[in-house]
N, C-alpha and C positions, 0 to 999 in steps of 0.2 A: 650836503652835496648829494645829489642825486645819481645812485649807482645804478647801471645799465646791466644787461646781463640777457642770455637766451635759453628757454626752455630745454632741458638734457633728457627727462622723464615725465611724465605724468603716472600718476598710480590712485585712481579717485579724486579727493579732495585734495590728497598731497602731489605738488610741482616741487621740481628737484629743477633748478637755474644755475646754468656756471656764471665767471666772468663777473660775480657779484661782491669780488671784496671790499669793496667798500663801504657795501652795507652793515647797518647794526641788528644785531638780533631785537627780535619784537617793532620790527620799521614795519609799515604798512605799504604791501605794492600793489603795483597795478600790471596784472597778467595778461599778453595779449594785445592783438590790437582793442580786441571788445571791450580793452579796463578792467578786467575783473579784478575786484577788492580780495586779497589774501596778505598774510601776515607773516614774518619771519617768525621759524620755531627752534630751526639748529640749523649753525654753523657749520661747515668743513673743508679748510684752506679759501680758494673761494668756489665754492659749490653753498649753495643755500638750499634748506627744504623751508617749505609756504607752505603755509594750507591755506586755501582759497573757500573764501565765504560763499562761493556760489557755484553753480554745477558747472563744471569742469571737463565736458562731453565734448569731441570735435578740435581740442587743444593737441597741439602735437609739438615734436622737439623744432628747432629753431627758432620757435618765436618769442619778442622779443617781452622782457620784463622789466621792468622802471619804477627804484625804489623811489616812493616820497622823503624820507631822510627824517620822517618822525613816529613815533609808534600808534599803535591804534589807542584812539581818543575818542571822549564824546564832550559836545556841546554842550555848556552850560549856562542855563541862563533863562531869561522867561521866553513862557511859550513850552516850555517841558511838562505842565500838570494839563490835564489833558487830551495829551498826544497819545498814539498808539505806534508804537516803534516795532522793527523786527528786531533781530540780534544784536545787530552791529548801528544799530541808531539811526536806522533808516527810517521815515516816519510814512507806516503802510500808507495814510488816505492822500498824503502829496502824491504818491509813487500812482496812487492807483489814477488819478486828476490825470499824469501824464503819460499812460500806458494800460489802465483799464484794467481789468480783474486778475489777468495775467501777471507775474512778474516776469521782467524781463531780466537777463544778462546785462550784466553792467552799465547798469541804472546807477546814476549819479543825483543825488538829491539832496540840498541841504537839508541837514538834523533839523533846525530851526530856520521858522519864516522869515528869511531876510527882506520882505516886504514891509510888514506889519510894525505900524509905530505904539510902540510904549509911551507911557507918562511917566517918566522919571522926575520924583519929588528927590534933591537933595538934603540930608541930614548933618553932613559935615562942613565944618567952615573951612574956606580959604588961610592957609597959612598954617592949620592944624599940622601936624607930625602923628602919620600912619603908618600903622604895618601891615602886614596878613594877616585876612581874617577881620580888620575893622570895615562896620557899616559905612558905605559912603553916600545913599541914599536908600528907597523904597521905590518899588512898583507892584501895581495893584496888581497881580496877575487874573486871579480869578473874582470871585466875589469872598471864596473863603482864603484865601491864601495871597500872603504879602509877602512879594518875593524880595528878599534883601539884597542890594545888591552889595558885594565885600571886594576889599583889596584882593587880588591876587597873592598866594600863600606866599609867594617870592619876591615880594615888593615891600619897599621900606622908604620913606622916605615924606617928605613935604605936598601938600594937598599945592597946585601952583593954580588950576583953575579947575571949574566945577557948574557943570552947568545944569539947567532945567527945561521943563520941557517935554516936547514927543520926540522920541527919538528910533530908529531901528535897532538889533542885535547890532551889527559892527561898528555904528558912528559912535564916536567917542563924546566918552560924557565927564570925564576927568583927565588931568594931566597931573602928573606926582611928577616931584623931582628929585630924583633918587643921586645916588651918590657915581652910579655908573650915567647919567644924564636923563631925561625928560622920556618919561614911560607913560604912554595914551592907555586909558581904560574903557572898555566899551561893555556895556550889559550885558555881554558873553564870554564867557573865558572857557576855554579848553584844558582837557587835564588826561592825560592815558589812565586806560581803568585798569592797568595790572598794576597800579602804585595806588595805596589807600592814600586819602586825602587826610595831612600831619592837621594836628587838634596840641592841645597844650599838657593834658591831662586826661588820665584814663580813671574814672570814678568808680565805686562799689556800687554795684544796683543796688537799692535798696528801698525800691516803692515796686507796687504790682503793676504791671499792663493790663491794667480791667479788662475784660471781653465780654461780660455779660454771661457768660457761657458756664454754668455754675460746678458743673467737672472742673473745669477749668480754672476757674478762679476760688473753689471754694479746697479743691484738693489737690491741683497740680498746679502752683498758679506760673505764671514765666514774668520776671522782672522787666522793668523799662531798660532796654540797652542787650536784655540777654539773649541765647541763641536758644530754639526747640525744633527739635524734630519730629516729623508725624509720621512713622511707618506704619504701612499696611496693604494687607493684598488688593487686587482687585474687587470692585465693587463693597468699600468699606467706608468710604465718603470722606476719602483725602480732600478732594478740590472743594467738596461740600462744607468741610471745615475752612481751608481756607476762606473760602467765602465769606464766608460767618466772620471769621477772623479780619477778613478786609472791611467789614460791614461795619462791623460793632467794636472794635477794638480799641481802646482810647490812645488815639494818634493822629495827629498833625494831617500827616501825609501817608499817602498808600503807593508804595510800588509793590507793581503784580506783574512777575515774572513767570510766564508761560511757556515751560522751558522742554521741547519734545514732546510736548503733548497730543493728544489728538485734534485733532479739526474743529471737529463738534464741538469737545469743550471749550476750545479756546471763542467758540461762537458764542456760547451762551453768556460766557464771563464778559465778552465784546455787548454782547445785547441785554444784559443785566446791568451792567454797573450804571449806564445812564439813565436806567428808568429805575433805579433803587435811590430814595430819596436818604439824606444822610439826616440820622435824628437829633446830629448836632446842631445841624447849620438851616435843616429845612432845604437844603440846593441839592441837585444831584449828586450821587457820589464819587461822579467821573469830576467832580470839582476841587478833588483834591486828590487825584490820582494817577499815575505814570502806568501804562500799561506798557510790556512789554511781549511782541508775540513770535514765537515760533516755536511752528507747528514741526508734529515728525516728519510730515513731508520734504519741509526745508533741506537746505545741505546744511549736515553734520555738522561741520566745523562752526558756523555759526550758533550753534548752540551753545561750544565753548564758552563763545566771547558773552551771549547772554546773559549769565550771571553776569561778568564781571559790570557788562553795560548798567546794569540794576542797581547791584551795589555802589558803584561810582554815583550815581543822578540820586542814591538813597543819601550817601554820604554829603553831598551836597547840598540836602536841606540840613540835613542833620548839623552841619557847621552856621547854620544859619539859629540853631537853638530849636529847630521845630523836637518832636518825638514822631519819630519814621520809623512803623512797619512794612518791612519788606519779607513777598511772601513766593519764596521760589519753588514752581509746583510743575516738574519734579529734578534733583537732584540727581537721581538715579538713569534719569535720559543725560543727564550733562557726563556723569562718569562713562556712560556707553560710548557718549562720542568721542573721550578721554583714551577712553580700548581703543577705538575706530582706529583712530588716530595716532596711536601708538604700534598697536599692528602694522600701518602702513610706516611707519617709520624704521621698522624691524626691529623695537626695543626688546630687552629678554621681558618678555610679560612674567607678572607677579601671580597672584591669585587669583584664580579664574579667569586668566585672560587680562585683566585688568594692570595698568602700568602699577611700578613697583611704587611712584610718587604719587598715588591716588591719594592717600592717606591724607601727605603734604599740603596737597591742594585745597582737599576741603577744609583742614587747616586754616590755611590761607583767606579761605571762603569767611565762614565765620568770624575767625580773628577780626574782620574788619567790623563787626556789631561790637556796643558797647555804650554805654553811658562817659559819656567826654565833657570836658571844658574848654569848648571851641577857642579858634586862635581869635585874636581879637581884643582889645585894652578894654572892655567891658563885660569880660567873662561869661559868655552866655553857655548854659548847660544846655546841649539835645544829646537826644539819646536815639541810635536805632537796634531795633532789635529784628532779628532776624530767624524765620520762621521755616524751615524749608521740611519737604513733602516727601520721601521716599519710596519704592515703588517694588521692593523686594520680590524678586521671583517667586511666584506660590504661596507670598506670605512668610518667605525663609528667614527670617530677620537674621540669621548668621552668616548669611552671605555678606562683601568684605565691604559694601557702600554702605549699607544699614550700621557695620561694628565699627567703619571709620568714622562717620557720624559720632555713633554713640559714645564712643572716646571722647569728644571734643561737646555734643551741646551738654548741655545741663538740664534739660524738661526731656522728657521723652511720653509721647501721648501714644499710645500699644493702641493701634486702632483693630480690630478683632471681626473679624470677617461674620461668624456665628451671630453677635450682639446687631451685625448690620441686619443678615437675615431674620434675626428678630423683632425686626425694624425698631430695635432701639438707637436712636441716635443721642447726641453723637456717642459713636462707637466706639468711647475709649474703655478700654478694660481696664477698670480702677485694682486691678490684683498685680499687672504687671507695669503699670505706667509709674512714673516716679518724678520730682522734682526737687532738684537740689540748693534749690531758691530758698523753695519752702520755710527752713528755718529762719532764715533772714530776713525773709515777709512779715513773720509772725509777728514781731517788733510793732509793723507799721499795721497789720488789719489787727491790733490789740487796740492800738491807739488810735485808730480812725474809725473800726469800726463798731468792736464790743473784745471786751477784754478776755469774753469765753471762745471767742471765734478757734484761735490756734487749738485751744482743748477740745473743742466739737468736732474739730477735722482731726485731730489723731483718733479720736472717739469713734467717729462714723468710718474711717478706713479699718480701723481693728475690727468691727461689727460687722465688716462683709468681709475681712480673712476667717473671722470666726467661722461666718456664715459658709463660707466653703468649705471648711471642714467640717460641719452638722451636714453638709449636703453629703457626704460619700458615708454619714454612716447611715443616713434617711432612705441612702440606695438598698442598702442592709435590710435594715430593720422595719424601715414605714415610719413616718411623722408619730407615732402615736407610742413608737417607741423608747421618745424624746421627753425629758423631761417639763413641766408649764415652763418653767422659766427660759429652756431653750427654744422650746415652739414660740414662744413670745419674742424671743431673740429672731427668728425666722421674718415671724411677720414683720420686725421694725424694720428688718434688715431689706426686706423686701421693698418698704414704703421708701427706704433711701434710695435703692434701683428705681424704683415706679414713677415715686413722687417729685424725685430730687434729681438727681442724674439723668434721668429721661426728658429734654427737652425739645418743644416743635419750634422747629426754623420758621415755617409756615405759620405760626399764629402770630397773631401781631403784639399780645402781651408777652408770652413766652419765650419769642425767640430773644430779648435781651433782659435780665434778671438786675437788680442791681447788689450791689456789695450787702448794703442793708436788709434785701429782702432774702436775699441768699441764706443770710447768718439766723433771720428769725423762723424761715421755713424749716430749716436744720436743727436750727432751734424744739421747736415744736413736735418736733419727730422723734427728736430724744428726750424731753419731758414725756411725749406719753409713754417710753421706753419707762423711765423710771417712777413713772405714776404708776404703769402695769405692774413692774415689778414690786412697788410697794402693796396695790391691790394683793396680790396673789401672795404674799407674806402673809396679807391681814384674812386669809383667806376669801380672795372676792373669788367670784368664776369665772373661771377661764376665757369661757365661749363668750360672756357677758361684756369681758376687758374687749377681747379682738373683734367684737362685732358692734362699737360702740358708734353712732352716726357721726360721728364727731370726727372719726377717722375721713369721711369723704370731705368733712373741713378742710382738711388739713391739706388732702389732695387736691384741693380744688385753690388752695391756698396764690399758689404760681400764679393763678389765671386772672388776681387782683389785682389792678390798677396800683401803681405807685404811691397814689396820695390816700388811698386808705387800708396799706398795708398796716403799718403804728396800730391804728384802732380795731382793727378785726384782730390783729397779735395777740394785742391785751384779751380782748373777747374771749378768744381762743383760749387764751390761758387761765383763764377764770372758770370757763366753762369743762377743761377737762379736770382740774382739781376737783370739781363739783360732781361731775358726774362719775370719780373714783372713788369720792370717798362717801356720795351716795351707795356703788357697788359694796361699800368694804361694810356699811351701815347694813343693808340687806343681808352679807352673809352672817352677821353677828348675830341677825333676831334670828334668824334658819337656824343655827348653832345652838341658841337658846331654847 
């Protein structure tokens, strides 16, 4: 039933409407005569407060407001990978076809092209018995991506007819006969994004989400299904990771939510994704991708709804069995609008301004990533995993968005403003970043990729804590006051910073590593670690061990083609036993 109702206040974003009891909390209305899209947020007798997704300037008391009687939803269905939506699943390039660069005031545009005919192939038979969640046919949507299309989560019942063909988003392509009567299905189904989409089974992550990215994957890795957070100050290369991360990260599908951000970036990440070719598929990598945009300019409130839009169209493939990163950049503009928006409401604010449910929410946020066993009588596993970007004042990480976070993911990549300016990228500070995956990983890169992997990555993080504490007593005393074996410790530990953890986005071998090449370059770092150190046992020289050419092998090692990593490895590793224990040979006749 659709409630009536007339504007009492305005205050910003938030409209205060009496006369509205009939409405349900989280209904989506329409403010105005203009239509503006706003959303129930609290009740009181019948007085409603909205916050309205679009700028609210020129609105005054009396006029009138007219609930739709369902909550806010987004479209689902093909035609969603490759679109560019704002907050509320408006898709910008229709918008701009009917109104030009400008947005306008209550602009109405379907989420999906109700024009555009699909080829729906069916997979199910007539007379079959379906529930939520089972396949009922296939469309090609892109060239890398087959969109499935499923029963609705609420639907049970007998396949009655089923057809093929092109078809649009609304015309119906099955008819089920359920027990309450004859339910049409059309390649589009609707679903409100503040309820996660139900799945049958919540599963243990227990494989990596490669990225190429050898910080990353060799010492913080983040599971398929699980949640990470990337704080850090300004100009420390948040979005720059993300990027990387939308780029190279082994997943299905990419939703990129651009949540507050500034203009610019949202322009580059708009002007890059389709001229970045994906090294999977060879097709661009807007080919598997949901962009989602708003900018700080936008109104506020729509920012809220942002994530949820992301996460609902992520969860969506994800019920389909894909593996979906989603990569919300930033977190920290969504909590602002959370204050915005709760100051205007006149809640008692919590910590710094921020409502006392901030916590809750991101909660809420994440909980919905995870590795599942979709609904559906064929048990398909997807998993997404969920990546989100933090924007802490000055770098503060104890301020309460960064410590609410940190409660709830499990990766945490410390990005470090100093390592930026040192132009070492990516700038995660491997002394304070942490992953609690890690153990559960070790399982599967023993078994897939070398059974020394898990002991080289506790090995090389102990090697740079050590390494920091010889740095404060070097400030002391001077390298020289150091014993061989810790200036040796120095330079490995160095070659792990230089060699290993320093990698270019910008080079075309470098910027994606593989699991295998990862583990032998680490490899290689730590054998001449304990060649040196048997050298200097056996008395070889010092200056001889650290200055041996072999070292620029090693660095240069990244810059190797895939297919002949294996055979320069072995080379490598023959050649520095030889050239150690020629050293140890030399110091014995000097001795004599």
């Amino acid at each position: 039933m659709n409630s009536k109702g007339t504007i009492k206040k305005v205050a910003g974003p938030l409209v205060i409407a009496t006369g509205m009891r009939d409405a349900n909390m989280f209904d989506v209305v329409h403010v105005s005569d203009q239509m503006l899209t706003g959303e129930i947020i609290e009740m009181h007798g019948d007085e409603a407060s909205i916050q309205v997704y679009e700028e609210t300037s020129g609105l005054g008391p009396g006029e009138p407001v007219v609930s739709t009687g369902v909550p806010m939803s987004v479209e689902l269905g093909p035609g969603l990978i490759t679109s560019i939506y704002d907050g509320i699943q408006r898709p910008l390039d229709a918008i701009m076809k009917v109104c030009g660069n400008n947005l306008k005031r209550g602009i109405h545009v379907d989420s999906l092209d109700r024009e555009k005919k699909w080829t729906f192939v069916p997979t199910a038979e007539i007379g079959e018995e379906v529930s939520g969640g089972d396949v009922l046919g296939t469309v090609q949507e892109t060239e890398v991506v087959e969109q499935k299309i499923m029963v609705p989560p609420d639907v049970k019942g007998k396949v009655k007819e089923l057809k093929s063909g092109e078809f649009t988003v609304t015309e119906t392509i099955a008819v089920i006969e359920t027990e309450k009567g004859d339910r049409e299905v059309q390649l589009m189904q609707r679903w409100p994004v503040r309820k996660s989409r139900p799945y049958t089974e919540k599963l243990r992550p227990d494989k990596p989400l490669i990225t190429g990215q050898r910080v990353v994957d060799a010492f913080f890795p983040i599971a398929k299904g699980g949640t990470a957070a990337v704080p850090g100050p300004f100009g420390s290369g948040k979005t720059v990771i993300q990027h990387q991360l939308a780029k190279w990260a082994e997943a299905d599908i990419v939703v990129y939510i651009g949540c507050g951000e500034r203009g610019n970036e949202m322009t580059d990440v708009l002007n890059e994704f389709p001229e970045l070719v994906d090294p999977k598929t060879g097709e661009s990598l807007m080919r598997r991708t949901v962009l989602i945009a708003n900018t700080s300019d936008m109104p506020v409130a729509a920012r809220e709804a942002s994530v949820y839009t992301g996460i609902t169209i992520a969860e969506y493939f994800r019920d389909m069995g894909y593996s979906v990163a989603l990569m919300a950049d930033s977190t920290s503009r969504w909590a602002e609008a959370l204050r915005e928006m709760s100051g205007r409401l006149e809640e008692m604010p919590g910590e710094e301004g921020y409502p006392a449910y901030l916590a809750s929410r991101l909660a809420q946020f994440y909980e919905r990533a995870g590795k599942v066993v979709c609904l559906g009588s064929e048990g398909r596993v997807g998993a997404l995993s969920a990546i989100g970007a933090v924007s802490p004042p000055g770098g503060d990480i104890s301020e309460p968005v960064s410590q609410a976070t940190l409660r709830i993911v499990k990766v945490f990549w410390g990005l470090d403003a100093n390592l930026a300016h040192a132009r070492h990228f990516p700038a995660i500070n491997w002394l304070n970043s942490y992953s609690l995956y890690a153990d559960r990983l070790n399982v599967w890169f023993a078994e897939n990729v070398n059974k020394e992997f898990p002991n080289h990555r506790a090995r090389a993080l102990k090697l740079l804590q050590e390494e920091d504490e010889l740095n404060e007593i070097v400030q002391l005393v001077g390298v020289d006051g150091l014993s061989k074996e810790d200036q040796l410790k120095l330079e490995v530990c160095k070659m792990i910073r230089e060699d290993y953890l320093h990698q270019n986005a910008f080079h075309e071998v470098d910027t994606f590593t593989s699991t295998n090449k990862q583990f032998k370059l680490l490899d290689l770092i730590l054998r001449y670690y304990d060649e040196g150190l048997r050298g200097l046992h056996e008395h070889a020289d010092f200056k001889a061990i650290t200055s041996l050419p072999l070292r620029e092998d090693i660095g240069r090692f990244k810059y190797l083609e895939e297919d002949v990593v294996d055979g320069e490895y072995a080379a490598l590793v023959g050649k520095l036993e030889a050239s150690i224990e020629e050293l140890i040979k030399k110091a014995g006749e000097l001795n004599d």
